[in-house]
NUTI-227112 format. One record per residue: x, y, z of N, C-alpha, C in turn; residue number from 0. Coordinates in nm, 4 decimals, padded with zeros to 6 digits. Layout:
BEGIN
{mifi {X,Y,Z},{X,Y,Z},{X,Y,Z},NUM}
...
***
This chain:
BEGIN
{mifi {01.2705,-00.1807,-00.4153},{01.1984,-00.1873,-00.2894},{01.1062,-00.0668,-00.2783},0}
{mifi {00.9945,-00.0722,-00.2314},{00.8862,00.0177,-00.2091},{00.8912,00.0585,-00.0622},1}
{mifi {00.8684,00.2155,-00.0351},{00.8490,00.2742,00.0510},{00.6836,00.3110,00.0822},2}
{mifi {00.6352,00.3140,00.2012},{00.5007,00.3630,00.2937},{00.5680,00.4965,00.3536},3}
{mifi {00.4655,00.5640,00.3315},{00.4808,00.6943,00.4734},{00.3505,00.6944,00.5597},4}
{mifi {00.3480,00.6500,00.6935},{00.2417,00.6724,00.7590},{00.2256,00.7238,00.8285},5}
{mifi {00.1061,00.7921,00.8895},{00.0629,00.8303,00.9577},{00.0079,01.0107,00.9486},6}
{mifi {-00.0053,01.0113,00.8437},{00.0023,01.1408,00.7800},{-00.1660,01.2289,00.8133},7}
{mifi {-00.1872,01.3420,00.8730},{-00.2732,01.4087,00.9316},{-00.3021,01.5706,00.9107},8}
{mifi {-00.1328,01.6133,00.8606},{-00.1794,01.7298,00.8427},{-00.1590,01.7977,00.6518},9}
{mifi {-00.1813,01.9056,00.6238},{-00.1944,01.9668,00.4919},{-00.0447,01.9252,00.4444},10}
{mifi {00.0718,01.9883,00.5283},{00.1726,02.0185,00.5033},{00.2848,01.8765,00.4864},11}
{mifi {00.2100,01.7492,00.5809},{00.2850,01.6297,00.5623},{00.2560,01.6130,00.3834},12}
{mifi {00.1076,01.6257,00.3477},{00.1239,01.5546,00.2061},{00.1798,01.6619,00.1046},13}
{mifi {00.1967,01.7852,00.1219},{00.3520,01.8124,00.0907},{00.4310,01.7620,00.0409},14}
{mifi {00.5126,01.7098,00.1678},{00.6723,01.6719,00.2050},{00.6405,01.5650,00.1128},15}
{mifi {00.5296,01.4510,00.1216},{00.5453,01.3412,00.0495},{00.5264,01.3705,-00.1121},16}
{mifi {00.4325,01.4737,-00.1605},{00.4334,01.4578,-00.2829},{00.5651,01.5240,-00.3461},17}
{mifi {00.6366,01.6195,-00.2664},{00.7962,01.6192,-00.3264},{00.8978,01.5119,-00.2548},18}
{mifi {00.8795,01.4149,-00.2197},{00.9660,01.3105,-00.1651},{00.9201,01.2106,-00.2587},19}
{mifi {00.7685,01.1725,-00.3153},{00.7189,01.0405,-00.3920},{00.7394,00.9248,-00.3184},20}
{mifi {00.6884,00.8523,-00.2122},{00.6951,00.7600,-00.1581},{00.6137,00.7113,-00.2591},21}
{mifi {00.5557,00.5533,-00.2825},{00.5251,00.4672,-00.3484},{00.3713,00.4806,-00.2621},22}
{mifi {00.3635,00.4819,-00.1702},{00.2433,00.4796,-00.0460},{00.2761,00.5603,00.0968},23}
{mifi {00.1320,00.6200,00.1231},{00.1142,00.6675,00.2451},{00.0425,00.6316,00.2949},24}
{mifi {-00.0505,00.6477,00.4250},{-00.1018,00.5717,00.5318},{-00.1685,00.6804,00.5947},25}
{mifi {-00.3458,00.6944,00.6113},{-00.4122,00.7441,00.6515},{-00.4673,00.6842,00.7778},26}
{mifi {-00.4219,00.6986,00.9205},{-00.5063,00.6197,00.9854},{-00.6079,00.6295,01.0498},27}
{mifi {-00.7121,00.5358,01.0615},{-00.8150,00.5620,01.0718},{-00.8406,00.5484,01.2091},28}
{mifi {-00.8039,00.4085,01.2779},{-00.8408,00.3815,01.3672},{-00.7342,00.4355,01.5344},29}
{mifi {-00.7963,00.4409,01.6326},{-00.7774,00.5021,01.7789},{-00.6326,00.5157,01.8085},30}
{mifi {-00.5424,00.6353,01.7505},{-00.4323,00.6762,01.7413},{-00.3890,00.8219,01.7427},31}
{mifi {-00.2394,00.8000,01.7954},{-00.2449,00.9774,01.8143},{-00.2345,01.0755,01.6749},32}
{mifi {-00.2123,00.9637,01.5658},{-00.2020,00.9686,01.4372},{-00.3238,00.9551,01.3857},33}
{mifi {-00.4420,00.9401,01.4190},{-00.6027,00.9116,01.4015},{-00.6659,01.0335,01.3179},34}
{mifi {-00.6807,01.0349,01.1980},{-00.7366,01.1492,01.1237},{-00.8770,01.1394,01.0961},35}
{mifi {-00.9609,01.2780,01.1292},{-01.1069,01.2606,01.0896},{-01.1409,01.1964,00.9488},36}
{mifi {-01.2593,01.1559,00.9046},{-01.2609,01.0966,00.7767},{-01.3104,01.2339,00.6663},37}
{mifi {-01.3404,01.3472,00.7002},{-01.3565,01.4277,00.6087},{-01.2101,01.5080,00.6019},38}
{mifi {-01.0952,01.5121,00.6849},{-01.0060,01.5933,00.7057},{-00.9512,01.4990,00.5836},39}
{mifi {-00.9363,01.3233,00.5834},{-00.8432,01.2384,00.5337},{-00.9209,01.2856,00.3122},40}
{mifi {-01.0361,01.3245,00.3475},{-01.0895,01.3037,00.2111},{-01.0104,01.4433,00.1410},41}
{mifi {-00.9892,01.5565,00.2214},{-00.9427,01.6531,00.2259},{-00.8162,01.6367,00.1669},42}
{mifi {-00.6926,01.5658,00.2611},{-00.5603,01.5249,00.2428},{-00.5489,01.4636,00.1303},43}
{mifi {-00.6682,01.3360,00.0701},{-00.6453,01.3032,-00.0649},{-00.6560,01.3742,-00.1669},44}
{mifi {-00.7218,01.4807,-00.1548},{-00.7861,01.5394,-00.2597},{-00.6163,01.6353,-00.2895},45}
{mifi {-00.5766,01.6371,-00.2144},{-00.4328,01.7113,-00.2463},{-00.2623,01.6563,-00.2560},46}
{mifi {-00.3324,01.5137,-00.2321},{-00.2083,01.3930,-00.2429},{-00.2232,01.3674,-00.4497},47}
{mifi {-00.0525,01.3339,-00.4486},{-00.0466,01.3634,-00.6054},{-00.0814,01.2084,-00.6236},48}
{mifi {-00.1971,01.1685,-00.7242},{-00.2615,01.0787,-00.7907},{-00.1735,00.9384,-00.8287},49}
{mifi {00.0015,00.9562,-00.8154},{00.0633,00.8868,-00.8490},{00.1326,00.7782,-00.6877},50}
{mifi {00.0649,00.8477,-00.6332},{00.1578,00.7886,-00.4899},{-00.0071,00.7361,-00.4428},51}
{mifi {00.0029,00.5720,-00.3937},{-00.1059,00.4990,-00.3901},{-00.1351,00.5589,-00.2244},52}
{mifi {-00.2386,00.5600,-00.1970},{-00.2931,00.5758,-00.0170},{-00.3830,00.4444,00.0466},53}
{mifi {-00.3052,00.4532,00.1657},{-00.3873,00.3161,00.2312},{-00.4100,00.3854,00.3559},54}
{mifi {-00.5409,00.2752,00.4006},{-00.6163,00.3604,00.5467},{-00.6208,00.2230,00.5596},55}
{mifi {-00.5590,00.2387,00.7257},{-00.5342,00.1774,00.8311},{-00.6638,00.1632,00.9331},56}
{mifi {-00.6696,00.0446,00.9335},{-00.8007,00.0122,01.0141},{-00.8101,-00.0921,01.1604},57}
{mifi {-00.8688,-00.1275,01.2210},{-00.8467,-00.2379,01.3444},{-00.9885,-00.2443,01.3794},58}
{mifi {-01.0036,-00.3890,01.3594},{-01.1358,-00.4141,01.3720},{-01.2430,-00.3316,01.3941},59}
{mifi {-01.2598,-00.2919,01.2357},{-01.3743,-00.2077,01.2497},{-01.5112,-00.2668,01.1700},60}
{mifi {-01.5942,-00.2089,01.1577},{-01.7357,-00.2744,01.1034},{-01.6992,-00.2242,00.9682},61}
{mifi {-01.7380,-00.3276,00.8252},{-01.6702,-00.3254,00.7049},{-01.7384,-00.2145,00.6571},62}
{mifi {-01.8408,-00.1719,00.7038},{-01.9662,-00.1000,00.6488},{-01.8837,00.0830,00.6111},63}
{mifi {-01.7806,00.0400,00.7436},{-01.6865,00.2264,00.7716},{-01.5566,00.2398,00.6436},64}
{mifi {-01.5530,00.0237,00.6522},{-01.4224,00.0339,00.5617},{-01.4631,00.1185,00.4251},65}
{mifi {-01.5995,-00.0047,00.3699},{-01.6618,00.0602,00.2743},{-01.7189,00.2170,00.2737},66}
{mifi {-01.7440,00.2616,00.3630},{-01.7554,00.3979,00.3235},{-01.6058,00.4784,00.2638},67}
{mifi {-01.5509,00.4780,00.3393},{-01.3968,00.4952,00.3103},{-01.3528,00.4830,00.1843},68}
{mifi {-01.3774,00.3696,00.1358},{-01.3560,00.3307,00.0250},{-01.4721,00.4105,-00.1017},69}
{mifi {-01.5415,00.3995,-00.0789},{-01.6758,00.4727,-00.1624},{-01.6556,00.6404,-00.1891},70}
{mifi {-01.5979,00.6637,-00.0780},{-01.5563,00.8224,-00.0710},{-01.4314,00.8566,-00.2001},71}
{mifi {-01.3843,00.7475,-00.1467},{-01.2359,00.7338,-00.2897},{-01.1268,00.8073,-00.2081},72}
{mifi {-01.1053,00.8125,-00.0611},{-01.0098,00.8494,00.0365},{-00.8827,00.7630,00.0156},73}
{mifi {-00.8986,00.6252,00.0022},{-00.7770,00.5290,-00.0288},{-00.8107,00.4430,-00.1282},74}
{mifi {-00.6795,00.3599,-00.1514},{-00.6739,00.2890,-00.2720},{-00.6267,00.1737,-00.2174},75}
{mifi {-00.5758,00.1274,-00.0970},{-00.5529,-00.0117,-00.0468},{-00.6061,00.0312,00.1011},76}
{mifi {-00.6278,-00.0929,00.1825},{-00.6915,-00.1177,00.3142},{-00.5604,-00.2056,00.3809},77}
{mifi {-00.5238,-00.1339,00.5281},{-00.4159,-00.2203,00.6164},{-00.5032,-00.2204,00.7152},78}
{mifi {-00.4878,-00.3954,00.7593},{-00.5659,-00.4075,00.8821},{-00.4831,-00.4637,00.9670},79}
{mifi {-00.5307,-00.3962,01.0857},{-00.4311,-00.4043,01.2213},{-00.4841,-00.4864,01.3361},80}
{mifi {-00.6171,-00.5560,01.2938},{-00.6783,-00.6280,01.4584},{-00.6826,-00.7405,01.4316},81}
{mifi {-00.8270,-00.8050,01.4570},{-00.7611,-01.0040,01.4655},{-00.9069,-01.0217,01.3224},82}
{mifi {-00.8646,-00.8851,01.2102},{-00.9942,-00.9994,01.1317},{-00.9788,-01.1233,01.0379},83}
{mifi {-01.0619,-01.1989,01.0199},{-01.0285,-01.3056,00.9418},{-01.0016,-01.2749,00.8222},84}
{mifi {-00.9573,-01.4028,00.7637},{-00.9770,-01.4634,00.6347},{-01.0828,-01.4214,00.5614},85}
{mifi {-01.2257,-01.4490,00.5907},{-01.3463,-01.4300,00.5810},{-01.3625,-01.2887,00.5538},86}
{mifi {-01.3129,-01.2041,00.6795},{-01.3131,-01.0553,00.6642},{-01.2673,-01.0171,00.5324},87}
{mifi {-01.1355,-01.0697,00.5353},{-01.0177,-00.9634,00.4091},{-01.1236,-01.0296,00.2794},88}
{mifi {-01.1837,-01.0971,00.2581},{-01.2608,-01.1234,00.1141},{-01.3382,-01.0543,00.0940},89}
{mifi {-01.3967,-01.0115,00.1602},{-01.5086,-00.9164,00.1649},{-01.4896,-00.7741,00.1421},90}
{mifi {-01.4025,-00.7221,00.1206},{-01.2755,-00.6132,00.0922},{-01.2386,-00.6050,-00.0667},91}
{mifi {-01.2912,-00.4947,-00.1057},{-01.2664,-00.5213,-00.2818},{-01.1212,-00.4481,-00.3411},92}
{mifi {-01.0528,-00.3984,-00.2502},{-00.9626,-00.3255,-00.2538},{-00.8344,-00.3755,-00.2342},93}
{mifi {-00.6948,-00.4478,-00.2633},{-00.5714,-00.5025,-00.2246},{-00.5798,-00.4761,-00.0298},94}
{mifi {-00.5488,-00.5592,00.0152},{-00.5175,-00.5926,00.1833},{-00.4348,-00.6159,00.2111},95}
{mifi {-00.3599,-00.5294,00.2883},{-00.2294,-00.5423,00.3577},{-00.2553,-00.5449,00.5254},96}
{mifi {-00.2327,-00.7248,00.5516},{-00.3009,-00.7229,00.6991},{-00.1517,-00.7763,00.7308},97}
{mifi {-00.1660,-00.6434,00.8667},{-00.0340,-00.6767,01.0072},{-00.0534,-00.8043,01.0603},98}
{mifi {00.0294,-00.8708,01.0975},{00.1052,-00.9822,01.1367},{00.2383,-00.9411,01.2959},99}
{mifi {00.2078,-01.0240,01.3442},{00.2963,-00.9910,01.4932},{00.3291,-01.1308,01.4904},100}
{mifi {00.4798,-01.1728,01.5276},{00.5606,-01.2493,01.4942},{00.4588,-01.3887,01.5798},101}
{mifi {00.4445,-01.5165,01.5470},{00.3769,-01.6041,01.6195},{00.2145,-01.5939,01.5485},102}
{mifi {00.2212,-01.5313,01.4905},{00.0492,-01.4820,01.4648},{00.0268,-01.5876,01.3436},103}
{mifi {-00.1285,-01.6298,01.3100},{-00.1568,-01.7187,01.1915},{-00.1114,-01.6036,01.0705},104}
{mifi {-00.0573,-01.6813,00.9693},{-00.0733,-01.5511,00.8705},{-00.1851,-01.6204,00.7717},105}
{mifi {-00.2509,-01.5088,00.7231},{-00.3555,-01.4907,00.6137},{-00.3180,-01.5651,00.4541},106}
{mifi {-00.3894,-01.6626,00.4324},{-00.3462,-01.6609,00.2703},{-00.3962,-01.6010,00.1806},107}
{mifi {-00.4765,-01.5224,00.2350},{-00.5787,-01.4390,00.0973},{-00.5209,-01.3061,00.1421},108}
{mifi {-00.4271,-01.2769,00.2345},{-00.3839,-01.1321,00.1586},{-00.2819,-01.0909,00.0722},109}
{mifi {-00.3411,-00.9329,00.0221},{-00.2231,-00.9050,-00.0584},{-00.0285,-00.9265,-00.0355},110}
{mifi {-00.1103,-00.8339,00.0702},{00.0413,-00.8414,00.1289},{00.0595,-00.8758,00.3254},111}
{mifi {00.1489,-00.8785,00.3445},{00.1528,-00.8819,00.5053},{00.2167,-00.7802,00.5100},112}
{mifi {00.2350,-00.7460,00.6697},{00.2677,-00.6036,00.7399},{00.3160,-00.6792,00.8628},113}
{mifi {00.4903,-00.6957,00.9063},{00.5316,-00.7726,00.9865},{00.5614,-00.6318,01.0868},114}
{mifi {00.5081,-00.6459,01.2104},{00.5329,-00.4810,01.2770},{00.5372,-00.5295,01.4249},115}
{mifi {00.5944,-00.4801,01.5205},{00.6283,-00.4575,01.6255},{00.5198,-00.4766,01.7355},116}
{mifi {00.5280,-00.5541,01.8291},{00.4067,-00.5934,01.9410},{00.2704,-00.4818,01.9306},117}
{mifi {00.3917,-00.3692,01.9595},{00.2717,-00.2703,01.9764},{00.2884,-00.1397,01.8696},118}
{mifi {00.1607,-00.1892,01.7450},{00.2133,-00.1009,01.6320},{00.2173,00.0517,01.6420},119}
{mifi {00.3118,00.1601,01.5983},{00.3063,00.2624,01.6250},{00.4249,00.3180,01.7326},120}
{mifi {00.4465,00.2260,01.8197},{00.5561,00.2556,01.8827},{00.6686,00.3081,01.8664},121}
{mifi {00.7723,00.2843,01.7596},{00.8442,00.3390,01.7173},{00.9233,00.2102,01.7555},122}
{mifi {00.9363,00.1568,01.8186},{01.0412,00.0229,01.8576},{01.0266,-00.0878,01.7538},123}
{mifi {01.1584,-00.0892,01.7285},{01.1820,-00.2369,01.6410},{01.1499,-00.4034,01.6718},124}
{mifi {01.1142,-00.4868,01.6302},{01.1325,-00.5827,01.7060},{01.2728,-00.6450,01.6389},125}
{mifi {01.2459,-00.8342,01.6692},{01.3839,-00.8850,01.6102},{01.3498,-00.9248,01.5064},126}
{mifi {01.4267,-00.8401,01.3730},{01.3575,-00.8899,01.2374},{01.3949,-01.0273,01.1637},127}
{mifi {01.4869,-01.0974,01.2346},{01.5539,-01.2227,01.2473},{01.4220,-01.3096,01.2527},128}
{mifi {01.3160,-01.2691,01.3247},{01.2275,-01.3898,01.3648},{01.0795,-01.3505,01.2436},129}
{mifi {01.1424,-01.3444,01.1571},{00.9869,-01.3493,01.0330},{01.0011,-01.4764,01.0000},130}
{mifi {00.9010,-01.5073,00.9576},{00.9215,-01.6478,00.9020},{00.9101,-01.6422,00.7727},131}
{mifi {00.9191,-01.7311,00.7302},{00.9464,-01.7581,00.5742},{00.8131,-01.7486,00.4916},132}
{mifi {00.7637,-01.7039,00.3900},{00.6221,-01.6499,00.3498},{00.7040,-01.6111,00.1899},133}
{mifi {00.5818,-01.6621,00.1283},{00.5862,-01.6495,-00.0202},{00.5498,-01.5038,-00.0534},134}
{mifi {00.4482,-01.4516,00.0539},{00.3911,-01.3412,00.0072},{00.4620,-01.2189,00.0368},135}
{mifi {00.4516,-01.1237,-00.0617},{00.5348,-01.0298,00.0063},{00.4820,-00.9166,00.1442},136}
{mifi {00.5667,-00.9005,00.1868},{00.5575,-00.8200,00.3162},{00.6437,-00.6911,00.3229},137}
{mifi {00.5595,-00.5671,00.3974},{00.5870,-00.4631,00.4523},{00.6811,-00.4677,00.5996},138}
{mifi {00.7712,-00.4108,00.5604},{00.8865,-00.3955,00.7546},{00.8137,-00.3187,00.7889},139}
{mifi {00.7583,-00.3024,00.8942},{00.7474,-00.2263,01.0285},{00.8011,-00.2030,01.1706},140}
{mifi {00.8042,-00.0835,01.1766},{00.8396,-00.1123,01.3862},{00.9612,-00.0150,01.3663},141}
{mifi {00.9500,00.0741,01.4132},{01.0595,00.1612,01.4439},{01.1949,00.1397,01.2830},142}
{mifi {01.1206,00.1372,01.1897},{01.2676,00.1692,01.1196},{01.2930,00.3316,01.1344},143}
{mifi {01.4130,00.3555,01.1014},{01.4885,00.4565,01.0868},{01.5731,00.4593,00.9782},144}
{mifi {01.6044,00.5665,00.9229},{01.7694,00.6186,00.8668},{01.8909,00.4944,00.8970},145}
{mifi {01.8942,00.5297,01.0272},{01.9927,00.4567,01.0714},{01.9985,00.3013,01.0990},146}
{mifi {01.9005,00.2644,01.1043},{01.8516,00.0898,01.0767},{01.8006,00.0427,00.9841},147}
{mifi {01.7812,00.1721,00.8806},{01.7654,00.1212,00.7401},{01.8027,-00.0079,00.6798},148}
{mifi {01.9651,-00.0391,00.7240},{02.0697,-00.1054,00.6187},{02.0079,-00.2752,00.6788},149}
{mifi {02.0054,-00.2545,00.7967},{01.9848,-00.3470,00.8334},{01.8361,-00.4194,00.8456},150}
{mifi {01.7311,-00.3481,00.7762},{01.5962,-00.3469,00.7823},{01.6136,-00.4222,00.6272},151}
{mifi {01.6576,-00.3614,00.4703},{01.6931,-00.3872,00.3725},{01.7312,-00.5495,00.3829},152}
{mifi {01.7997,-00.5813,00.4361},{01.8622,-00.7327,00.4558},{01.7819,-00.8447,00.4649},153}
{mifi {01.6650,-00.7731,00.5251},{01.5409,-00.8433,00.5348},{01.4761,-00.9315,00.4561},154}
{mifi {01.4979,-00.8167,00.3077},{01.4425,-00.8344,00.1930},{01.2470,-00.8483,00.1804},155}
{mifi {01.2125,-00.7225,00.2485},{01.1088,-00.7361,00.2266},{01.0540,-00.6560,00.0825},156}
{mifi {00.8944,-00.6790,00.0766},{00.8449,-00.6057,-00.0731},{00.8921,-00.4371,-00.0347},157}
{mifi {00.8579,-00.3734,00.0940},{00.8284,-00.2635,00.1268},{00.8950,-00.1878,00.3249},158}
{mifi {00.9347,-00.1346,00.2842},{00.9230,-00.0418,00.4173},{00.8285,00.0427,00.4380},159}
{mifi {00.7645,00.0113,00.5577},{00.6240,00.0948,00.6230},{00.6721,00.1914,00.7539},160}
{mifi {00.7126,00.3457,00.7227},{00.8009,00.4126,00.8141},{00.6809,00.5135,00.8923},161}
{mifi {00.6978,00.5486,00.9905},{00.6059,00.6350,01.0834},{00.7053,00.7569,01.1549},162}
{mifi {00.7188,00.7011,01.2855},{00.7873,00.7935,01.4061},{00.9388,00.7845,01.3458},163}
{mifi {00.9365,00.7183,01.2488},{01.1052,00.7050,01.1799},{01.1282,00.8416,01.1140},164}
{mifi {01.0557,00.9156,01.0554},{01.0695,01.0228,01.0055},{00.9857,01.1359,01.0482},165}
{mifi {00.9774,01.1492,01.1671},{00.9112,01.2426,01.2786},{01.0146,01.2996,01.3205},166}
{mifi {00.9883,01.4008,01.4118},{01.0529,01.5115,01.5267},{00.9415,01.5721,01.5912},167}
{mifi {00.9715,01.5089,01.7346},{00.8829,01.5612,01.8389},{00.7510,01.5413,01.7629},168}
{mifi {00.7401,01.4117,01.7408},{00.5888,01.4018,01.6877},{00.5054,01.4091,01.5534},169}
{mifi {00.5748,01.4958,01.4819},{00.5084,01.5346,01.3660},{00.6302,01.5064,01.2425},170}
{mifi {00.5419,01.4473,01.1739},{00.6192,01.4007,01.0073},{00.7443,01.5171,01.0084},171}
{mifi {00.8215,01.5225,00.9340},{00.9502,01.6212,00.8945},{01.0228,01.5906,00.7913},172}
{mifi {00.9626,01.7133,00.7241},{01.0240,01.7197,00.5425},{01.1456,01.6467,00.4928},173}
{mifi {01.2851,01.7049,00.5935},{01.3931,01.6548,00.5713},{01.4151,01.5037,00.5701},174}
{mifi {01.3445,01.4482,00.6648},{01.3796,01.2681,00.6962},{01.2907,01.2330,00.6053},175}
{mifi {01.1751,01.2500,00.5367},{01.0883,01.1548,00.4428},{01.1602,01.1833,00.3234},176}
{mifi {01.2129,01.2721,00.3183},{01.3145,01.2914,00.1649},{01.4430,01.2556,00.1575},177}
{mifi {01.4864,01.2101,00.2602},{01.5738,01.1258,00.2744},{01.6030,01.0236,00.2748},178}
{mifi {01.5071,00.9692,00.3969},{01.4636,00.7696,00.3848},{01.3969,00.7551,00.2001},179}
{mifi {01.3436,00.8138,00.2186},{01.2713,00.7937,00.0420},{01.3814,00.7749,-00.0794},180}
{mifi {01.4715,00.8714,-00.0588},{01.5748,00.8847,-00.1573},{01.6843,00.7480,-00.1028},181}
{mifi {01.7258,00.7105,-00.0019},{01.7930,00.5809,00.0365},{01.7467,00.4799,-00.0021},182}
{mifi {01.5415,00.4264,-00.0153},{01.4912,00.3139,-00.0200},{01.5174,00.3340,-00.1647},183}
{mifi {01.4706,00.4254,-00.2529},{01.4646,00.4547,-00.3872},{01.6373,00.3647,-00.4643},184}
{mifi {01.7308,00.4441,-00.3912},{01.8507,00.3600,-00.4083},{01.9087,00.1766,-00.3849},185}
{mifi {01.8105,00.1440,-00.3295},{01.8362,00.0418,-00.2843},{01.8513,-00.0537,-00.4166},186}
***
């Protein structure tokens, strides 16, 4: 099973991750308290270790920003979080991992799905009972934790996508990403 770390903003988070090795981290781009400038994020890559893939998080934005993003060489996959199409994600030369909220059409042209919580970022779980059945593989989202790990696993998704799960008072924390990391790693 593959681990995400998102929401990552400062010098010292990509750190914690390049001695933890998550599989992926998560630059986000779009209107969040987690929202990183795009020269700060080119910054953060330039010091993220080459082996751990980066995705920037987007919500309906004009493709023109995706593609810059992409052109810069800031990330290596695109997660989209708003209502774009089908149409959209083709136009995207990069693997797409588009969020999904339970009831929602899902995409057949993406890479992957991202099954996450009403309101993404929250930290709240939803009921992971209600995914539906999908060939493609999918990212957990929504408040996992440590402690809802076991029961997140059961799921059987491709990936866990963790945020405020390995925070304190806000900001990423060394100890919990090297921890959840070392648990998913075991799985």
């Amino acid at each position: 099973m593959k681990i995400k770390i998102c929401g990552l903003f400062r010098a010292c988070d990509i750190e914690y991750v390049n001695a933890a090795k998550p599989d992926f981290i998560g630059f986000v781009f779009t209107k969040s308290k987690r929202q990183v400038p795009l020269e700060h994020a080119k910054f953060l890559k330039s010091r993220l270790d080459p082996q751990i893939t980066a995705v920037g998080v987007f919500m309906d934005d004009e493709l023109s920003f995706i593609e810059e993003v992409l052109r810069e060489g800031i990330v290596d996959m695109v997660q989209l979080h708003g209502s774009e199409t089908e149409e959209y994600i083709e136009q995207i030369a990069v693997p797409v991992i588009k969020a999904v909220r339970i009831g929602d059409p899902i995409p057949n042209n993406a890479d992957y799905l991202l099954f996450d919580s009403q309101e993404a970022g929250s930290g709240i779980p939803f009921d992971w009972s209600q995914i539906p059945k999908t060939e493609q593989p999918f990212f957990l989202a929504g408040g996992i934790t440590l402690e809802n790990l076991p029961q997140a696993i059961q799921v059987n998704p491709f990936g866990i996508d963790v945020s405020s799960g390995v925070e304190t008072e806000g900001l990423k924390d060394r100890q919990k990403i090297e921890t959840i990391v070392r648990s998913v790693g075991n799985v």
